[in-house]
KEVO-151273 format. One record per residue (C-alpha): x negated, y negated, z. Coordinates in steps of 0.001 Angstrom, whole numbers, plus 500000, padded with zeros to 6 digits. Example, Ala and Ser with C-alpha at 12.3 -4.5 7.8 and 13.67 -1.06 7.14 Angstrom:
! residues 2
+--------+--------+--------+
:     xx :     yy :     zz :
+--------+--------+--------+
: 487700 : 504500 : 507800 :
: 486330 : 501060 : 507140 :
+--------+--------+--------+
***
This chain:
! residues 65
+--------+--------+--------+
:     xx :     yy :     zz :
+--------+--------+--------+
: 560162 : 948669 : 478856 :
: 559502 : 946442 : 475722 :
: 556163 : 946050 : 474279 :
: 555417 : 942404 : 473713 :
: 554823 : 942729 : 470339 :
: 558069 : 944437 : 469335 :
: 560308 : 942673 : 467259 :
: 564187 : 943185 : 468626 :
: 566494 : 942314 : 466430 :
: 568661 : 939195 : 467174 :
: 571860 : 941394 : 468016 :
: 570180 : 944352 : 469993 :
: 568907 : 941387 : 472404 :
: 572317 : 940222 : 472516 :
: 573907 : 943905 : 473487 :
: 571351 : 943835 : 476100 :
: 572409 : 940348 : 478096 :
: 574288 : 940524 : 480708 :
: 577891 : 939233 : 480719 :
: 576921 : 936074 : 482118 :
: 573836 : 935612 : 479967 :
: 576194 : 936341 : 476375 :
: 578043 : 933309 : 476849 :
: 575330 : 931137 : 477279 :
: 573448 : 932528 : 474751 :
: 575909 : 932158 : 472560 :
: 576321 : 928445 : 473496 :
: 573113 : 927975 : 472813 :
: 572818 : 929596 : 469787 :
: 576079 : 927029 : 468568 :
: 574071 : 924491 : 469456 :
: 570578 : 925290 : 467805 :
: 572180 : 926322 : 464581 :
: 574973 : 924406 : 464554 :
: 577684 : 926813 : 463849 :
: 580631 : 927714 : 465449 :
: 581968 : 930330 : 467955 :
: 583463 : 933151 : 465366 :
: 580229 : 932309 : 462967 :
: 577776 : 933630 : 465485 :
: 579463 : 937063 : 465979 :
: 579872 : 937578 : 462205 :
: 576080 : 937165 : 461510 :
: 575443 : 939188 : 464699 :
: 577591 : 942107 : 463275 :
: 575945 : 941196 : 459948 :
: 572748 : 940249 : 460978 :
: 573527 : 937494 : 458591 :
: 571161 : 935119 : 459687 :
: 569447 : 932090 : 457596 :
: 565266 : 931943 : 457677 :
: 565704 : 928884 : 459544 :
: 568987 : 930307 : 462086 :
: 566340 : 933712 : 463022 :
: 563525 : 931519 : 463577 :
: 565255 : 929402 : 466207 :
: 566980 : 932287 : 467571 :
: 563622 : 934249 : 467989 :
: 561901 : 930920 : 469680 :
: 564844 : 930633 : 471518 :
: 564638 : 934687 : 472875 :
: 560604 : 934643 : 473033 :
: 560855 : 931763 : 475632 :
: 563716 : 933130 : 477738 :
: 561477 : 935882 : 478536 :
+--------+--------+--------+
***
């Protein structure tokens, strides 16, 4: 169980999705961001992401849950 305050990093969220939840997180991420499919899985293996990108992302995770 998570503790609310615990940051996760934008890729350990991702490896915890469900199959069906990936893609549409990554669709969703394309579309915040604006980048394109093979961007987002190079910054997730890289955790390459721009101040801006990890702030939306974050947002984006915090109000999923």
């Amino acid at each position: 169980m998570m503790i609310k305050n615990e940051k996760v990093s934008i890729n350990t969220h991702y490896k915890g999705l469900k199959r069906s939840e990936k893609s549409q997180f990554i669709k969703e991420v394309m579309d915040r961001c604006d980048i394109c499919y093979p961007t987002v899985f190079y910054k997730l293996s890289h955790d390459n992401w721009s101040k801006l990108e990890r702030e939306a992302i974050e947002k984006m995770i915090q109000n999923a849950d």
